[in-house]
N, C-alpha and C positions, 0 to 999 in steps of 0.2 A: 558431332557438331556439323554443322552444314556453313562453306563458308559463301557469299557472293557480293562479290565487291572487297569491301572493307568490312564487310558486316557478317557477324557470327552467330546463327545461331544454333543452343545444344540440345541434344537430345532429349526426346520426352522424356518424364521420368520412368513410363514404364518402359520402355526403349533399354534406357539402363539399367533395369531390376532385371528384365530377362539376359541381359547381356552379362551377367554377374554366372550364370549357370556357362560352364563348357560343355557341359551337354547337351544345353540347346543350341550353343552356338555350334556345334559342329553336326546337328540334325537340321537347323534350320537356315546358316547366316552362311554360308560357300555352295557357289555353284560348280560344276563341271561339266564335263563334256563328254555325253553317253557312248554305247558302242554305234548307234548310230549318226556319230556326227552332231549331235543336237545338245545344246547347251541347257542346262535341267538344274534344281536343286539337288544336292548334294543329302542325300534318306540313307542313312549305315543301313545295307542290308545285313541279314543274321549273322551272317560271317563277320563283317566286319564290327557290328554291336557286342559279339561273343570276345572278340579279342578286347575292344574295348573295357565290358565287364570282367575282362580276365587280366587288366594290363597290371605290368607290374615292372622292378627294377631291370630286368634283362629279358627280354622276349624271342622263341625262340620259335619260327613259323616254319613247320617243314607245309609250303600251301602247292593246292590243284590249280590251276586256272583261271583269269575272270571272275575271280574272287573280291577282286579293286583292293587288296591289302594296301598295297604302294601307292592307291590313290588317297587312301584311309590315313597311311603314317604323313604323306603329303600334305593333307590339309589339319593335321595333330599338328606337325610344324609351322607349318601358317598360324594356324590360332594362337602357338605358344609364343611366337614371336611379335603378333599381334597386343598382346594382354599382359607377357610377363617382358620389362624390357632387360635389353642386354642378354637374350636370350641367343645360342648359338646355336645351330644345328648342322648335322653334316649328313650327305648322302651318297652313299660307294654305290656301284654299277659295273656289271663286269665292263662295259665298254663307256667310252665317255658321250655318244651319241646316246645311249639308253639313260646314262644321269641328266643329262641337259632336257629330254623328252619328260622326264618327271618334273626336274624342276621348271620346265613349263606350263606343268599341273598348279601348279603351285602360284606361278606367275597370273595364269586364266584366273584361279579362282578368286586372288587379290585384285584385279582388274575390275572384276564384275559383281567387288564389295557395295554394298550402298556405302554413296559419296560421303558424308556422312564421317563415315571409319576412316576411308582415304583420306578423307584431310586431319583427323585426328591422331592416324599414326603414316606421316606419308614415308615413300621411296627416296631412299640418299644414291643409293648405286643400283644398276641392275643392269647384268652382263651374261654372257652365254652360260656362267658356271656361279654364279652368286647373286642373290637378294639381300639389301642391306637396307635397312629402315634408318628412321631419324631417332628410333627409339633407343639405337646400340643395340636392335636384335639382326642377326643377317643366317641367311642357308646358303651352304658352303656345298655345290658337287663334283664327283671325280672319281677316279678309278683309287682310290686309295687319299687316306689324310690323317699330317703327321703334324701336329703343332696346335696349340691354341685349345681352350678347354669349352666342349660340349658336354649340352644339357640332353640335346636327345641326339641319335648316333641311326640312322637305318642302312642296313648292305644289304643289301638285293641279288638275289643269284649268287649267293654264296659257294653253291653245291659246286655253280658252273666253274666259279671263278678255282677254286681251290682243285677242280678236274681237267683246266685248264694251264693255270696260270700258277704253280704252290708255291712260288717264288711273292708273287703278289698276295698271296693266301696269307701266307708268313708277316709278309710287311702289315695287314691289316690289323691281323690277330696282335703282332707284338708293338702296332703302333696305335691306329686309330681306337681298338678296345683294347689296346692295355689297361695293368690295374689302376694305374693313376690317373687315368679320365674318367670323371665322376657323371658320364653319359648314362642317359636310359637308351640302353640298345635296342635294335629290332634286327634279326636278323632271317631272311626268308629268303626261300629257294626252293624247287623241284629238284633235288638231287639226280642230276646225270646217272645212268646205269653202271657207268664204268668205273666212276672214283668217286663217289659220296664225300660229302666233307663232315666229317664225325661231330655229334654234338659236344665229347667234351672237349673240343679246342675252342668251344666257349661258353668252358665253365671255370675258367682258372680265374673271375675273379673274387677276390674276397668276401666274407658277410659284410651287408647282409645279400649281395649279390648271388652269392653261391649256393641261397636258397633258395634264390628265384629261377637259376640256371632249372630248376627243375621242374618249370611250368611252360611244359614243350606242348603244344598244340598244335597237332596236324588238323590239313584240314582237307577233304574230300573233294576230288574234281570233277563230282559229277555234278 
């Protein structure tokens, strides 16, 4: 709906039939901000349409490069907190300036929604580490998260965090995806040369998770 003044008005109706597909919403309805500085429609390239095509209960991304994975699960979060409400999401980073840089991915591409959606699901909070809508949906980021139950769950730099930090490796594994957070994980990294972080410390959880653990996709950095 579009508001001005006191006066509302909603959506075409085909405005809403296309908005019914997440598909299209997420090929057509989020922009970002390219490698050149220049703010563009947000087109999954193949990489990121393949993991789409492939998503599943726990995702396990060993990726190359400038691949926009993290831009990809960034605006999956946006849309899902967008459309489904009371939706919760969480984002680990091995540092907490890299979690706050995405989730200002996240912030651009809600910014630069047609007014429209903004007034239809607007912002309650928005701080250096969290988005919170009016809808009961909000994204939560940090270097670890221990409390409160998520729908979708992304750690980024896993390989680094766990070759750096396996104190904090430990805290994620036995906190933020433990078995009893009923998240759809993502978890992606370049595994460092020197200590890899093994794929099954995250396959321990349950069916039907523990069949998904097995739908690892690497992806190529050339």
């Amino acid at each position: 709906m579009t508001t001005t003044g006191t006066e509302v008005k909603l959506l075409a109706p085909e405005q809403i039939a296309k908005m019914q597909s997440r598909e299209w919403r997420l090929g057509s309805l989020y922009r970002i901000v390219d490698e050149q500085g220049i703010s563009v429609q947000f087109r999954p390239n193949d990489v990121q349409r393949a993991l789409w095509d492939e998503l599943w209960f726990w995702n396990l991304i060993l990726k190359g490069r400038q691949h926009g994975i993290s831009t990809f699960i960034c605006l999956l979060m946006l849309d899902s907190c967008l459309f489904t409400p009371n939706t919760h999401c969480g984002l680990i980073d091995a540092t907490l300036a890299d979690a706050t840089k995405k989730l200002d991915k996240v912030r651009f591409a809600y910014e630069h929604l047609p007014s429209e959606i903004k007034a239809f699901v607007p912002i309650r909070a928005d701080n250096a580490t969290c988005l919170e809508w009016k809808n009961g949906s909000r994204i939560d980021v940090g270097t670890s998260h221990r409390g409160g139950t998520l729908q979708i769950l992304h750690v980024s730099e896993m390989g680094k965090i766990a070759a750096e930090a396996p104190a904090r490796s430990r805290e994620i594994r036995t906190g933020a995806s433990a078995p009893s957070t009923p998240a759809r994980p993502f978890s992606s990294s370049p595994p460092p040369p020197a200590r890899p972080a093994t794929s099954s410390t995250w396959c321990r959880r349950p069916t039907p998770c523990a069949v998904s653990a097995g739908r690892y996709r690497p992806t190529s950095s050339s």
